[in-house]
C-alpha positions as CSV (number, residue, x, y, z in Angstrom):
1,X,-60.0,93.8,-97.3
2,X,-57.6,92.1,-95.2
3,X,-56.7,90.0,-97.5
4,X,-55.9,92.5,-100.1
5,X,-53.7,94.0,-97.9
6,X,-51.7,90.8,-96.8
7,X,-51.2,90.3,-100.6
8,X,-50.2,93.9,-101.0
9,X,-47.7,93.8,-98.2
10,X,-46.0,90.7,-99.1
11,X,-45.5,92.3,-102.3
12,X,-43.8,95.3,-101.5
13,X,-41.3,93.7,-99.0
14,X,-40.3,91.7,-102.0
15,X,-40.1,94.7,-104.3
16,X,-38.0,96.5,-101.3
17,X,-36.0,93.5,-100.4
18,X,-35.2,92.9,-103.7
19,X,-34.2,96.3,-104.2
20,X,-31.6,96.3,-101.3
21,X,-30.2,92.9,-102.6
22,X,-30.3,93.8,-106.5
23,X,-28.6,97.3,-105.4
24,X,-25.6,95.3,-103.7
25,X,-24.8,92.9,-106.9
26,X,-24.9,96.4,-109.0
27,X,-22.3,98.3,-106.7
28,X,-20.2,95.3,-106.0
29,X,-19.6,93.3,-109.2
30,X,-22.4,93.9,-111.8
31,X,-23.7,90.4,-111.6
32,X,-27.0,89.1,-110.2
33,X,-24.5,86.6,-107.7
34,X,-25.7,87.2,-104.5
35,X,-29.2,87.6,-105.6
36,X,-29.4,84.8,-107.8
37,X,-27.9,82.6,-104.7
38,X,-30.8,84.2,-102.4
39,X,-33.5,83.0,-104.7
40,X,-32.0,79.5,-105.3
41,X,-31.4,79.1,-101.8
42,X,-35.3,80.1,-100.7
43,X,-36.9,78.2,-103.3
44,X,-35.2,74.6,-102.5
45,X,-36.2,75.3,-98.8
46,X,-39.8,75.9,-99.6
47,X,-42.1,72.8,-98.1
48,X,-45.2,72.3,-99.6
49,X,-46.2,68.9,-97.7
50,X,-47.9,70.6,-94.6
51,X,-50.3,73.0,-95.7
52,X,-52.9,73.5,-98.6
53,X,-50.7,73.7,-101.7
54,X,-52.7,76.0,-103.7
55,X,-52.1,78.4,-100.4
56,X,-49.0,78.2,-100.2
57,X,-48.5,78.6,-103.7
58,X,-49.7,81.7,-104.2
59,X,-48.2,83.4,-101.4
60,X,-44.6,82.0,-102.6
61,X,-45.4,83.3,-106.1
62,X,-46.4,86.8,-105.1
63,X,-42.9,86.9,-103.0
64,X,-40.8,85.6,-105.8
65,X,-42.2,88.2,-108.0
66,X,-42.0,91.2,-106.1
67,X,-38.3,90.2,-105.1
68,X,-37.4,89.6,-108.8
69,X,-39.3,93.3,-109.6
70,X,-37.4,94.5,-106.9
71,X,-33.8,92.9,-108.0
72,X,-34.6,93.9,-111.7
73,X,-34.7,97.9,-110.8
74,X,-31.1,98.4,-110.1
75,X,-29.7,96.6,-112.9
76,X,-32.7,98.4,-115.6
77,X,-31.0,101.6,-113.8
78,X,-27.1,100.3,-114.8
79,X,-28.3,98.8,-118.2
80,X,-30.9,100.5,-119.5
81,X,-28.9,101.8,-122.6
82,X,-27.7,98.0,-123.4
83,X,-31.5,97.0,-122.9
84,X,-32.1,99.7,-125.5
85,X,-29.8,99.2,-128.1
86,X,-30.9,95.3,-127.5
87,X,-34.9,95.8,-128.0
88,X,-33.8,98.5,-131.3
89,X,-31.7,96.1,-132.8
90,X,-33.9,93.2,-132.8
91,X,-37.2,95.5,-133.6
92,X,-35.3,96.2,-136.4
């Protein structure tokens, strides 16, 4: 149970985190600049020598994906007509 909820949490603070960060590229210049520089800068800092990698792995996956969830909100919000007329024209 614990567990579960450790997983769930780290989750959602990516999602909200995300959110926050993915909201400022929107509102400032429409590019994912200052999130794409967060991700890049947490993933080459990640350290995998000193603890069990498979661990550590999944903990750093589940927080990458809930901050990329989280960053992908505001810009579905902006785009979501482009990311239509995309997905119609290539159904098509």
């Amino acid at each position: 149970m614990k567990k579960g909820l450790e997983n769930l949490t780290l989750f959602g603070l990516g999602v909200i985190s995300g959110a926050v960060v993915g909201a400022i590229d929107v509102s400032t210049t429409g590019l994912p600049l200052l999130s794409g520089y967060l991700e890049f800068a947490t993933l080459s800092k990640v350290k995998l020598k000193d603890t069990d990698f498979g661990d550590i792995m999944g903990d750093v996956v589940k927080g990458h994906l809930g901050y990329l969830t989280g960053v992908a909100i505001p810009f579905g919000i902006k785009y979501h007509n482009e990311i239509y007329n995309f997905v119609e024209g290539v159904l098509k």
